[in-house]
KELODO-26793 format. One record per atom (N, C-alpha, C): residue in one letter; x, y, z. Coordinates in steps of 0.02 Angstrom, whole numbers, plus 50000, padded with zeros to 5 digits. Example, Ala and Ser with C-alpha at 12.3 -4.5 7.8 and 13.67 -1.06 7.14 Angstrom:
A506604971650390 A506154977550390 A506604983550390 S506424988850354 S506844994750357 S506455000250394 
% end
This chain:
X385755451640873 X386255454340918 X386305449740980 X386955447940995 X387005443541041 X386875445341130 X386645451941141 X386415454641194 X385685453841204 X385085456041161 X384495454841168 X384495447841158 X384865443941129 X384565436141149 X384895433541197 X385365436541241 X385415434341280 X384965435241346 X384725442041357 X384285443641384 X383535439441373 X383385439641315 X382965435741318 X382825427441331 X383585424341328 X383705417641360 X383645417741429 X383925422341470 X383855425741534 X383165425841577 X382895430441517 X382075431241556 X381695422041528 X381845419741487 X381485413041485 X381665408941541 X382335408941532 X382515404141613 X382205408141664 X382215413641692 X381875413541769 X381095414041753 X380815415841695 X380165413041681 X379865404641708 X380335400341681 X380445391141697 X380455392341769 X380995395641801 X381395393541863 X380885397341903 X380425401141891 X379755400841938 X379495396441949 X379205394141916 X378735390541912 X378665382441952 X378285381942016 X378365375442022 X378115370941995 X378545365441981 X378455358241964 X378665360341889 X378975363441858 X379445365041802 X380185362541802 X380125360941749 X380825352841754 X381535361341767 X381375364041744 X381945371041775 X381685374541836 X381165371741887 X381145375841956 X381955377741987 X382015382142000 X382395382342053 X383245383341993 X383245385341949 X383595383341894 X383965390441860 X384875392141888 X384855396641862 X385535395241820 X385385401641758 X385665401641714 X386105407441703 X387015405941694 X387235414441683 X387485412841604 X387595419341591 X387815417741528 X388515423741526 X388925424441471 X389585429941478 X389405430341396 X389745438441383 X389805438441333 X390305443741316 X390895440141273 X391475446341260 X391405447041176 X391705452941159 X391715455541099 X392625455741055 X392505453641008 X393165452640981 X393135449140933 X393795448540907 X393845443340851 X394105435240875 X393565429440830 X393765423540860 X393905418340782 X393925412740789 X394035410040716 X393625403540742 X393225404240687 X392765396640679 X393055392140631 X393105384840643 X393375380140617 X392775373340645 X393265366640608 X393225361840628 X393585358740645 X393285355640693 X393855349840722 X393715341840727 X393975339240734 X393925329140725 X394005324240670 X393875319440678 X393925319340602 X393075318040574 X393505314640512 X392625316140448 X392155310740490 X392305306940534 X391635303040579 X391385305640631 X391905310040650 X391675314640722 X391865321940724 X391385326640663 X391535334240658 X391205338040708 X391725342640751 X391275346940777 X391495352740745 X391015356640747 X391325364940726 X391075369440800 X391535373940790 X391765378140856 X392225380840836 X392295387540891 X392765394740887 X393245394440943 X393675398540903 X394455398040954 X394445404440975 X394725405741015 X395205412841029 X395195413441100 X395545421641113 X395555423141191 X394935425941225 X394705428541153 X393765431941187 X393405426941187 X393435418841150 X392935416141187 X393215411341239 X393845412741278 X393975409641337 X393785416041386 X393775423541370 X393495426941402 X392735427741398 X392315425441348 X391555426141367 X391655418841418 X391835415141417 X391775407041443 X391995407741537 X392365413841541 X392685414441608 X392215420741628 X391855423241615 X391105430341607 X390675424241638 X390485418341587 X389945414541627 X390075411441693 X390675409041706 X390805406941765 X390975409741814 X391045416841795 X390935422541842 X390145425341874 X389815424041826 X388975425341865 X388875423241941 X389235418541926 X388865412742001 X389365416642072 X389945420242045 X390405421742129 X389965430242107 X389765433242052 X389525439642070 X388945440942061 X388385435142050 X387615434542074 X387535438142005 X387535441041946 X387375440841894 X387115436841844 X386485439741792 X386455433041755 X386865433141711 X386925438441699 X387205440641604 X387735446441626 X388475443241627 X388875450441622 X389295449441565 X389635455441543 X389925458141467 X390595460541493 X391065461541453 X391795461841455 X391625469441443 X392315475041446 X392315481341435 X391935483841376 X392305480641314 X392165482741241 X391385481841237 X391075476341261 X390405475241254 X389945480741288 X389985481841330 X389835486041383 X389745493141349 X390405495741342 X390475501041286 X390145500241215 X390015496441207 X389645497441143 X389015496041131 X388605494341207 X388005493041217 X387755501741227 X388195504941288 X388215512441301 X388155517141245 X388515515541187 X388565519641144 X388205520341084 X387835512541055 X387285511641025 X386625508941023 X386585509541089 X385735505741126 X385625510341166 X384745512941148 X384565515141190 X384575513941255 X384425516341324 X384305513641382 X383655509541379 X383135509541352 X382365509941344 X382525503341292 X383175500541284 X383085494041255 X383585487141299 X384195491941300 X384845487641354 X385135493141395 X385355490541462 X385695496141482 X386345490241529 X386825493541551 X387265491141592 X387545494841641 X387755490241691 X388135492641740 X388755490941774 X389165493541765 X389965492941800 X389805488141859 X390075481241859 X389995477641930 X390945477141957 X391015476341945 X391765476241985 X392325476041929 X393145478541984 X393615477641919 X393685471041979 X394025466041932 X394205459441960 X394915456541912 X395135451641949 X395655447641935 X395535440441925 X395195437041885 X394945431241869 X395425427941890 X395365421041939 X395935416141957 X396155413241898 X396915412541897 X397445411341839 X397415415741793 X397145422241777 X397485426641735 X397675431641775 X398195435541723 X398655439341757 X398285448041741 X397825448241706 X397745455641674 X396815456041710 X396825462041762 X396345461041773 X395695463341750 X394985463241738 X394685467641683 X394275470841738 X393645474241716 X393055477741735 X392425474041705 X392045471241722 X391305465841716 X391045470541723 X390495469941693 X389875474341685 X389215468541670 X388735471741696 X388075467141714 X387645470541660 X387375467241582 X386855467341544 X386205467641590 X385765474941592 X385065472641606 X384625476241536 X384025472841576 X383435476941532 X383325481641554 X382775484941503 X382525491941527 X382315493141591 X382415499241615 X381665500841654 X381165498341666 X381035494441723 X380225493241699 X380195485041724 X379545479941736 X379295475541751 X379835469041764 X380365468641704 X380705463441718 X381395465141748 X381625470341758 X381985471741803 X381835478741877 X382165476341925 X381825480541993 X382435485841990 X382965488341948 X383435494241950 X383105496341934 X383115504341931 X382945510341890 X383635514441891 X383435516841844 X384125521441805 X384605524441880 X384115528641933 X384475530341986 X384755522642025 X384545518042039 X384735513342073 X385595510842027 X385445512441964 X386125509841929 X386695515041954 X386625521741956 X387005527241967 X387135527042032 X386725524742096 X386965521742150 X387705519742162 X387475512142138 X387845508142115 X388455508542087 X388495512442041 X389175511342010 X389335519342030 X389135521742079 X389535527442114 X389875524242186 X389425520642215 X389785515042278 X390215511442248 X390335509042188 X390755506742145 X391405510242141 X391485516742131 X392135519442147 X392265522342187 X391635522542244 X392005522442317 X392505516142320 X392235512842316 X392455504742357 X393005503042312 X393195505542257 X393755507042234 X394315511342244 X394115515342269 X394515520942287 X394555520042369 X394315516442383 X394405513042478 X393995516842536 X393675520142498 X393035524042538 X392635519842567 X392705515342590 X392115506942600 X391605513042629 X391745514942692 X390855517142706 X390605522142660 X390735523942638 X390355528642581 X390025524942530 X390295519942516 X390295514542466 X389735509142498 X389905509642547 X389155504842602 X388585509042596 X388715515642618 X388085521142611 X387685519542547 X388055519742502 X387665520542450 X387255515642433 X387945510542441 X387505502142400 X386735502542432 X386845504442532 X386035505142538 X385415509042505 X385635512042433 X385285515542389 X384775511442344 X385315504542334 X384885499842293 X384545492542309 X384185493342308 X383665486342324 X384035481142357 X383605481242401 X384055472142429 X383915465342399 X383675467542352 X383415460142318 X383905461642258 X384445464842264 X384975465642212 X385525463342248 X385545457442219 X386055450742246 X386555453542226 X386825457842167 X387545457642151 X387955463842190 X387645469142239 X387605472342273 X388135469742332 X387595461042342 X388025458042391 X388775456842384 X389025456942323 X389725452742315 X390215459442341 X390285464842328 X390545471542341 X390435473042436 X389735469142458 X389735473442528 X390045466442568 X390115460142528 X390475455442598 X390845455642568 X391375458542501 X392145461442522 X392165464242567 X391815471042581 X391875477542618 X391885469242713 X391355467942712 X391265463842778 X391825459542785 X392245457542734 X392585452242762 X393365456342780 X393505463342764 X393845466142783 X393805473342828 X393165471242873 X392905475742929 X392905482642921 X392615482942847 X392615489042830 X393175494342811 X393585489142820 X394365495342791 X394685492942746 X394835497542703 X395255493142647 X395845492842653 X396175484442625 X396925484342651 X397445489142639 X397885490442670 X398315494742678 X398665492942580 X398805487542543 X398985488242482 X398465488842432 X397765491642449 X397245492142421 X397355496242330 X396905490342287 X397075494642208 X396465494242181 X396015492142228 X395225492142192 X395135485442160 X395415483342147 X395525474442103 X395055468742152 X394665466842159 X394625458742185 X394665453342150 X395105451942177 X395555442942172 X394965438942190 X394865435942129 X394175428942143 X394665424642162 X394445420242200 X394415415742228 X394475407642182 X394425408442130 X394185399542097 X393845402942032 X393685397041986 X393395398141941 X392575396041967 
% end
């Protein structure tokens, strides 16, 4: 399943990216992953074959990874993934959490990202209440409640970087949401 190994690519890289004097110190890795149908082929010719997959889900897992880095995630999942992690994985194996609805620069349709973690427990610092936090300040700050939505986020750990991307929206618009407010944030770049 392409979720536990991604997780587990996850925990190997910040395993490396501890470590000093490890050719990956300091070394981080996101990864995206969308669910759908894609078509594998080849391409080049018979001296130079590559094989690789086409479609719109893997320009959407490909725009998931380059989303980690503006929403401090390692590993986030498109809706369908998300939902179907919820619906057939225990918590006590994968769990997720709603990180923002967004508008990826140059597409027009905006989605909802969700952040792949692990369980409970040693390799991650959420716990089940810290997620419910979270994605309850989540539809404050959707619904334009910013301080309620500030209240809460102070529910979850400050060493939960992706926390940050939601409260310096809230900061860079002094706490009020714009008067054409729809819950959406417009990234900035790829």
């Amino acid at each position: 399943m392409p979720c536990r190994a991604a997780l587990e690519i996850s925990r190997e890289f910040s395993k490396a990216a501890a470590e000093p004097g490890h050719p990956l110190a300091n070394f981080r890795a996101g990864l995206g992953i969308a669910s759908g149908p894609a078509v594998a082929g080849r391409i080049g010719t018979t001296d130079q074959v590559k094989v690789t997959v086409f479609g719109p889900v893997v320009n959407l897992a490909s725009r998931l990874e380059s989303m980690t880095k503006q929403l401090q995630a390692a590993i986030l999942v498109d809706e369908t993934t998300a939902g179907w992690v919820q619906q057939n994985m225990s918590p006590s194996q994968l769990r997720v959490r709603r990180v923002a609805k967004v508008l990826p620069y140059g597409m027009k349709t905006p989605l909802t990202v969700s952040e792949l973690l692990p369980p409970a427990g040693p390799d991650c610092i959420l716990t089940d209440a810290h997620i419910r936090s979270y994605e309850l300040a989540l539809d404050h700050f959707v619904a334009g409640s910013w301080n309620e939505a500030l209240r809460l986020l102070h529910q979850v750990p400050a060493e939960d970087q992706v926390k940050d991307f939601i409260t310096f929206v809230i900061a860079q618009h002094h706490r009020t949401a714009p008067v054409q407010w729809d819950g959406i944030v417009r990234l900035p770049g790829k």
